[in-house]
N, C-alpha and C positions, 0 to 999 in steps of 0.2 A: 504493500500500500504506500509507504515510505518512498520507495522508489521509482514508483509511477509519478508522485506527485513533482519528484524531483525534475523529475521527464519533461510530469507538463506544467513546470508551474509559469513558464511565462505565458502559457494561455488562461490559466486564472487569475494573472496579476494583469492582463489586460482587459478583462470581463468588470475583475472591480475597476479599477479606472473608468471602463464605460460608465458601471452602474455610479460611483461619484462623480462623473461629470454631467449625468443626465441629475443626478439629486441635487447639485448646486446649482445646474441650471435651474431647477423647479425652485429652489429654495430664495431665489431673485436675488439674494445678500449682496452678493458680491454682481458686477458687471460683468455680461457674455462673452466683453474681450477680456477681460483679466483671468477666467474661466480656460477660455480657450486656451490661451497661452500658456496656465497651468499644466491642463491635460497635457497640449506636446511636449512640455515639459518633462514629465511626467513619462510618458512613453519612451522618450529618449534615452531617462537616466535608466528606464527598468532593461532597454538592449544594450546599452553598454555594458552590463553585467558580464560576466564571463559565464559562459552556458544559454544565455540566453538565446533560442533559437526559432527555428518554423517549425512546423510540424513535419516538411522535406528534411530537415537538417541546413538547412542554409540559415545565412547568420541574418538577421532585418535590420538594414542600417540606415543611418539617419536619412539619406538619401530616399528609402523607400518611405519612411514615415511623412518626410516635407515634401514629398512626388503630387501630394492634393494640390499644392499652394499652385503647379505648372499642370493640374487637369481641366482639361477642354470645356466640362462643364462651367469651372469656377471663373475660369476668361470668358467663356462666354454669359455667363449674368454680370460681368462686369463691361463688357461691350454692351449690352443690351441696356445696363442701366446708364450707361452716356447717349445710347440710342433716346432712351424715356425720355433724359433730361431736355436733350433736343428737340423733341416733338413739345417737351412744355414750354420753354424758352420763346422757340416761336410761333406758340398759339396756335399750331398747329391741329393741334384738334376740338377748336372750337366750334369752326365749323359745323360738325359732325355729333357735337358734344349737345349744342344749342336745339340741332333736327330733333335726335335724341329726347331732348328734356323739352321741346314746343308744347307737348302736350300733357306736361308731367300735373299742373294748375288744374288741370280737368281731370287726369285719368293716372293719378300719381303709382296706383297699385299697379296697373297696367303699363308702366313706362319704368318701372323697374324690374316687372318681369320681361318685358322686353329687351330690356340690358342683358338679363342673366343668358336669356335666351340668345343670344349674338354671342356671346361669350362660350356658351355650349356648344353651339354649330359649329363656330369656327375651327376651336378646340379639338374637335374634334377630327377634323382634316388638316390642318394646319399645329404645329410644335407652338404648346401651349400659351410657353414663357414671353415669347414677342408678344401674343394677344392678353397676354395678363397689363405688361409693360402698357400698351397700347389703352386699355381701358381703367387703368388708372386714374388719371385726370378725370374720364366720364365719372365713374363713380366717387369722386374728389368733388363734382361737379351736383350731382347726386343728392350728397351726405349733406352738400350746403344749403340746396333746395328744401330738401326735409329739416334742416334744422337740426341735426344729428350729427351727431362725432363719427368719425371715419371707421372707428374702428368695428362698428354695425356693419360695413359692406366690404370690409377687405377682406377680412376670412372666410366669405363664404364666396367671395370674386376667385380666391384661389381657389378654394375647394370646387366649385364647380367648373372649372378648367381642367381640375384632375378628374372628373368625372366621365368627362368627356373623352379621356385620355383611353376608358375603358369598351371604348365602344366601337373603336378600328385598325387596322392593323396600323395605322402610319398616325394614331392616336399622342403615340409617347414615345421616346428610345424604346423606351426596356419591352413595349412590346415585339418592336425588331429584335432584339436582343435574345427572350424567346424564343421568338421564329426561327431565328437563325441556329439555335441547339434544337429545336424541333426538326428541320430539316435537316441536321447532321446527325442526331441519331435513330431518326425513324426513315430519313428518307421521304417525308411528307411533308408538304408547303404547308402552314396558314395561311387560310383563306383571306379576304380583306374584312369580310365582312362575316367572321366563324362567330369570334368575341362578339356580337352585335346586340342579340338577344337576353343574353343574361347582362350585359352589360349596362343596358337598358332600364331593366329591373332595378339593377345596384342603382344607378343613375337615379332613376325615381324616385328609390327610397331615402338615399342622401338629399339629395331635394328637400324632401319631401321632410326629411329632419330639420335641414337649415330654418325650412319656412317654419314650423312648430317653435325650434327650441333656440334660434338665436339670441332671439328676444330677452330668454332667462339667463343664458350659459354664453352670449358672450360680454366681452365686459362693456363699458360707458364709459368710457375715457376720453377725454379729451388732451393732446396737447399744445403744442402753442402754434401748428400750425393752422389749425384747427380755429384757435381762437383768433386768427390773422385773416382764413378764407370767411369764416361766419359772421355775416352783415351785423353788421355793429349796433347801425341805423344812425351813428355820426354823420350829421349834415354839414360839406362844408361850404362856403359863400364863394363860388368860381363865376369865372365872368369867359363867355366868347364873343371874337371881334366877326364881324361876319365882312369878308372881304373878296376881292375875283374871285371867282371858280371856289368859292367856298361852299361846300356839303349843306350849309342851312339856306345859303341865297337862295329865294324866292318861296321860302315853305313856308306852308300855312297851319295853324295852331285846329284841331279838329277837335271839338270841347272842350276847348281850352289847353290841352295838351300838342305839344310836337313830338310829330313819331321818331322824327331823326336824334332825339334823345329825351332815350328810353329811362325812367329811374331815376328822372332829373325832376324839378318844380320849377320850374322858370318863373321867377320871385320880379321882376323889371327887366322891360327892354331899353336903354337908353338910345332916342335917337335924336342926335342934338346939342340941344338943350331943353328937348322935351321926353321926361320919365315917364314912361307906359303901363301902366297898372294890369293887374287881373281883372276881371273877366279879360281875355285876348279874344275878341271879335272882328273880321271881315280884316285883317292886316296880314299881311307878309312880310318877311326880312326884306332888310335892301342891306348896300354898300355902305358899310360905315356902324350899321349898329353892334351895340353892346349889349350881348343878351346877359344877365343877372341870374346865376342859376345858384341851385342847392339841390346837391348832390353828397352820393356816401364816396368814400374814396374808391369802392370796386365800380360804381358807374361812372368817373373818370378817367378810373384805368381804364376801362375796356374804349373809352371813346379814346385814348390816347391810342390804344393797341388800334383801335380801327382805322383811323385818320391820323396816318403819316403826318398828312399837313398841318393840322391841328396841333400838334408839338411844335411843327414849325413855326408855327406862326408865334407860342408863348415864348420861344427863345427866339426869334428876331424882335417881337417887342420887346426885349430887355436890351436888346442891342447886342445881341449875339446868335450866332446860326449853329446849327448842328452834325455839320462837315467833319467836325471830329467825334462825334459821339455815334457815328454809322454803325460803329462796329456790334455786336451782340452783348448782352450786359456792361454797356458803356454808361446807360442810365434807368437809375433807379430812384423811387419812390420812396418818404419815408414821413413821419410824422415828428415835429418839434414845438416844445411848449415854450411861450414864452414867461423866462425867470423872474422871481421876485426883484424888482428893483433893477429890472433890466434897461439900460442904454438904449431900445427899442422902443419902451414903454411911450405912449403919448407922438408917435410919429409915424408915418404911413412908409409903404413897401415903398415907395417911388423917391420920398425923402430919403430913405436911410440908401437907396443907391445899393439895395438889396442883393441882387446877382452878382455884382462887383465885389462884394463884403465878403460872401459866401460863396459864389460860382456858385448858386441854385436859384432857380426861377419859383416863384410861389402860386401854388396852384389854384389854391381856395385857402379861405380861414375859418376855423370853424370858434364861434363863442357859444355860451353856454345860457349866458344870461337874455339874451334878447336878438329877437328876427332881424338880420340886416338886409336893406334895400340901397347898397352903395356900391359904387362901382370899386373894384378891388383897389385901385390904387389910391382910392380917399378916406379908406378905413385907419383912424387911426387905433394901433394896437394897444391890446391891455396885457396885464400879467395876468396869466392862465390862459391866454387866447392860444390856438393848435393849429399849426399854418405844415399844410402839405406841400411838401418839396418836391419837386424836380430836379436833379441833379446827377454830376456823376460820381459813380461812388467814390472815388479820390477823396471830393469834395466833403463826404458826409465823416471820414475818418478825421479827416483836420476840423471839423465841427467839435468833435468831443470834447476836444479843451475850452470849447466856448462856454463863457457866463454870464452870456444874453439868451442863449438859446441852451433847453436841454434837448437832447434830440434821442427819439425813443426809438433807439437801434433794433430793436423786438421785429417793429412796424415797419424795417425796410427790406423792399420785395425790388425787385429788375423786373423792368418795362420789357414785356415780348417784344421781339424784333420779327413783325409779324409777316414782314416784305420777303424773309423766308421760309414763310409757312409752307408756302405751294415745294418747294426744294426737299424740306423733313417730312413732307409727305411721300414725293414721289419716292427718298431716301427709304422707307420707314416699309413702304408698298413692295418697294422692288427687295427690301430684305426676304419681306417676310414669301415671297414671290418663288424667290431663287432655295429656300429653305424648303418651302413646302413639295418644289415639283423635285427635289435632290437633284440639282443641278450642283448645289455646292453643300456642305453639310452647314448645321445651321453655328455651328463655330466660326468656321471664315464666312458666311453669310453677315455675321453680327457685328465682325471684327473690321468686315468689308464696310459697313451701314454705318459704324462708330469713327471711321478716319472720311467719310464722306460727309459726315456731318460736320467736323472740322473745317476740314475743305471750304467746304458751302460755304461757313460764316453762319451753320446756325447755332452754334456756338463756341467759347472762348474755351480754352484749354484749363484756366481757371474753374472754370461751370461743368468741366469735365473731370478735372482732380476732384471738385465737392460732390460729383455726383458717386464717385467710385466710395463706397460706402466701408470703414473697417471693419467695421461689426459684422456684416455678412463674408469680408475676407477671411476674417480671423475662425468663422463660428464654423465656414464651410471645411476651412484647413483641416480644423481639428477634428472634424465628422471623418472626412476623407481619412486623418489619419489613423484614430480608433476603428473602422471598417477595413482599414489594411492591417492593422494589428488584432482582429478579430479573424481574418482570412486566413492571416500567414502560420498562425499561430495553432489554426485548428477550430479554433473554438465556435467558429459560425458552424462550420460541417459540422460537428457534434450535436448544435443545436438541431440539426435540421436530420437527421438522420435517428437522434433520438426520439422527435414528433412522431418519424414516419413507421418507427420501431412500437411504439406505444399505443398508436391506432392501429397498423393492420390487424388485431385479433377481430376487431369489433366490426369488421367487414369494408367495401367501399367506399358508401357515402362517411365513413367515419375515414378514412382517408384523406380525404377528398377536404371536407371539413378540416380535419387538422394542418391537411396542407397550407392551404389560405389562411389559419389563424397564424401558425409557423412564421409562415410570410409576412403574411399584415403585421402583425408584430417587429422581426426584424427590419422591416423596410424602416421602420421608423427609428432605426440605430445606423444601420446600414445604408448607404445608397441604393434604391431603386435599381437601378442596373445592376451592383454588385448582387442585389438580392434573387435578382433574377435569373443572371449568369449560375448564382451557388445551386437555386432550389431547381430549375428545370431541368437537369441529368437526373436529380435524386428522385423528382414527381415520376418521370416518365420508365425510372426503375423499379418504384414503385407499383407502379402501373403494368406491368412486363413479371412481377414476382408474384402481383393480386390474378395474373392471366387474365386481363382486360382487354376482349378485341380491340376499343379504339382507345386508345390512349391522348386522345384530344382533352379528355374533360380535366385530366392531371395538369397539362400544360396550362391550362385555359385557369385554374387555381390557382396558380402559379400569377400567371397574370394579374390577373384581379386584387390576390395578394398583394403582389408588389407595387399595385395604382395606390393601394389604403393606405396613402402617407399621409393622416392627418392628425396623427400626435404630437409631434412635435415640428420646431421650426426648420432643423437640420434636417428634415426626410425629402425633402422636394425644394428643388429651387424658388418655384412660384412663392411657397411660403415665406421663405427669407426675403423675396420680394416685396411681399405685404407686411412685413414687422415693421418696417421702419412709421410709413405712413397711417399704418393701423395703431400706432404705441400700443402693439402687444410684447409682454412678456414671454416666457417659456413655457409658464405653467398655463396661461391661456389656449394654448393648442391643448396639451394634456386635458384639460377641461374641456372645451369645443369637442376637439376633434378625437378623444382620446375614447369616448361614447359612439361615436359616428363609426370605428372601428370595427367593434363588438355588432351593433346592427346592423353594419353590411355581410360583418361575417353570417349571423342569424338567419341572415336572410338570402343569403348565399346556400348554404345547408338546406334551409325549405325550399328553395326551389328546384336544387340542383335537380334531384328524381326527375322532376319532370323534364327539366329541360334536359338531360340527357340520358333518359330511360333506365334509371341506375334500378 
């Protein structure tokens, strides 16, 4: 007994390790990246040991344990998330975000199952991760509509992208991966569409959970960006000059509202030296007017992100153009109070020679005490007034030492550079294009899609460093590495040959059954593909030992198995994709998606008979 142990004890000194990095992940104490870094830590010191080995006899060195940090998956969700950044940068999918949500006011229940549903289809034929990336922002767009924190639609935006993932042959890798030991040891292809039927089912009934139990089991979180996208309903006092070929020349007010801006109250027209009151009856803009609005800061972004020229025009009335700020996050948006006792106080934007002082043009001012009906630049300022900037970022870092202004660095967002929309489009199109038909694999697809967005100018290298995320570097490394220290070592085959040893007395369907729990389980230590590569020889010998003419429904376990990654955040990419913007935790998947498991398995088990005549 002694001596066995001696044999194998670096396959139980890496079993615990899994199991204490999956319990400090649950236990939230500590950060997922100081976590991470432990674990490899940790694996490292236990094969340098002398003796420490594989279960071949070969020694596991550090090379193979740091081999995750250089895998195809882990560069490719980091291509993909400079891809995402890109498509937000420049507004890129607003277009499609706004069709989306036109009727969300009427038929709100309706216009989010139609989200999920776009996201199921596509998923379905198309590699998940781009259409997760892709619908992001929509459901970002979504949460804001509803009034709800993000984190209500990010886990079940992934989860049902993996749902889908179970319902075709070109669904996910791993069920190529599959395939491909299906056809080498039986000599029989999978169908495209074998997985369809029961896949279906699972489908349905995952669904069919999120709708029921998200509500209770996932959490209500909100974090700050959350509290950045969610209308505030801060109104502030902007003014537009209406000038040639300007967007509002010659529009007429239709009950008193103008449609060309939207979310705005248009508080006075100044044309003159005559101020035009509410009711707005039988008038039109001309040359020259000063329209008076009050506005929230997101209905001036989007009129900045729509109208190029409109930018234009507030930074040539300050006496300055925007020749240098072309580039993609050159300028950004932020809000700044003015200080007690501030140098400011008692003098107007045009006095103080405002852009010159600061390099920022001022957008609107919002006060708190009383309705203003004055043109922006005769407002003279109070302490506590809230003046939205314009500016480039440079400008807002040399702000901070000012003690006229505090400036609520929280509240600054970069202006879409939206003149590249159509570019991170076609970029974003022709990835996901060239991935789906395997023309190129979706590594160099993503990697191709991520230096074209450079290229373009739809965005800066800068917005491309902040989009590469450590927390998903560090959290995937260390999955990749305890799954090759789980391989090499033995310890995953044991698992899974133990399952299959344990069930055959009890016949078939208890097979069949244990396989898919076996799996569903390890997928969620494991990567999906490794889990799939390890269980498919063992199903299908399984299957070959029980004397099973067709040995599809083993494989087909196996599968299914290995789609149920919804325990944790390390089982599937898509999920590390939605932590960040969902602030979930570790133990949030456990919870979610750790239920979700168990009832597919269940319900995998009662149908199997039928659907393969066991």
């Amino acid at each position: 007994m002694l001596s066995e142990f001696v044999q194998t004890w670096p396959m139980w000194a890496s079993l615990a390790i899994v199991c204490a990095a999956i319990t400090f992940y649950m236990l939230d104490r500590w950060s997922m990246e100081f976590v991470s870094v432990c674990v490899m830590a940790a694996l490292l010191l236990v094969f340098i040991i002398p003796g420490a080995r594989g279960v071949d006899g070969e020694a596991i060195s550090a090379a193979d344990l740091l081999s995750g940090f250089g895998n195809p998956a882990l560069i490719t969700i980091m291509a993909l998330l400079v891809v995402g950044q890109g498509l937000f940068q420049t507004g890129a999918l607003e277009g499609p975000t706004k069709a989306l949500l036109a009727g969300y006011d009427k038929r709100p229940v309706s216009t989010l199952i139609l989200a999920f549903l776009a996201v199921f289809v596509t998923s379905a034929f198309v590699n998940n991760t781009p259409i997760v990336i892709m619908f992001l922002p929509v459901m970002t767009a979504i949460a804001m509509r509803m009034n709800a924190p993000q984190s209500r639609l990010m886990m079940p935006l992934s989860f049902a992208s993996i749902f889908a993932g179970m319902t075709t042959l070109i669904g996910t890798s791993t069920n190529l991966l599959a395939a491909e030991s299906y056809d080498r040891i039986t000599g029989q292809q999978l169908g495209f569409f074998d997985q369809t039927p029961m896949g279906l089912i699972l489908a349905a009934a995952g669904l069919l959970y999120i709708l029921i139990f998200s509500k209770f089991l996932l959490p209500n979180r909100r974090g700050l960006s959350d509290d950045i996208v969610q209308p505030s309903g801060k109104q502030f006092v902007a003014q537009i000059e209406v000038t040639h070929g300007h967007f509002l020349l010659g529009k007429k007010p239709v009950a008193g509202m103008f449609a060309d801006l939207p979310d705005m109250t248009v508080r006075m027209i100044q044309r003159g030296e005559r101020a035009i009151l509410p009711p707005y009856e039988d008038i039109s803009l001309q040359v020259g007017d000063l329209v008076i609005i009050a506005a929230t800061r997101a209905a001036l972004q989007n009129v900045l992100a729509r109208q190029p020229d409109f930018l234009q025009q507030v930074w040539q009335a300050s006496g300055a153009g925007l020749e240098d700020f072309s580039r993609p996050g050159s300028l950004a948006l932020t809000e700044a109070v003015i200080a007690p006792g501030s140098r400011m106080v008692g003098r107007t934007v045009e006095m103080l020679g405002f852009r010159r002082l600061t390099r920022a043009v001022t957008l609107g001012i919002q006060r708190r005490s009383r309705m203003i009906r004055t043109k922006l630049g005769e407002i003279r300022l109070e302490s506590g007034d809230t003046l939205l900037l314009c500016g480039p970022v440079e400008a807002f870092r040399e702000l901070r030492s000012s003690r006229d202004l505090i400036l609520l660095e929280w509240s600054q967002t970069e202006i879409p550079l939206t003149t590249k929309a159509l570019a991170a489009r076609v970029i974003a199109i022709s990835m996901v294009i060239l991935a789906a038909t395997g023309f190129v694999s979706i590594l160099h697809a993503s990697v191709l899609a991520a230096v074209a967005m450079l290229i373009a100018g739809c965005l800066n290298t800068r917005q491309a460093s902040r989009a590469l995320d450590l927390r998903i570097f560090l959290v995937i490394g260390a999955a990749l590495a305890m799954g090759m220290a789980l391989e090499k070592t033995g310890a995953a085959d044991l698992i899974a040959h133990s399952v299959v040893n344990l069930a055959s007395p009890y016949g078939t369907l208890a097979v069949l059954s244990a396989i898919f729990l076996a799996v569903a389980l390890l997928t969620n230590l494991l990567s999906n593909a490794a889990t799939a590569i390890l269980f498919s020889p063992i199903a299908l010998s399984a299957a070959a030992e029980l004397k099973v003419e067709d040995p599809l429904p083993f494989l087909l376990a196996v599968i299914y198995g290995a789609n149920c990654c919804f325990a944790t955040p390390i089982a599937y990419q898509t999920n590390m994709l939605v932590m960040g913007p969902g602030h979930y935790k570790f133990g949030d998947f456990m919870k979610f998606g750790g239920p979700l498991v168990i009832i597919l398995w269940v319900v995998f088990t009662i149908f199997a008979p039928w659907r393969f005549d066991l």
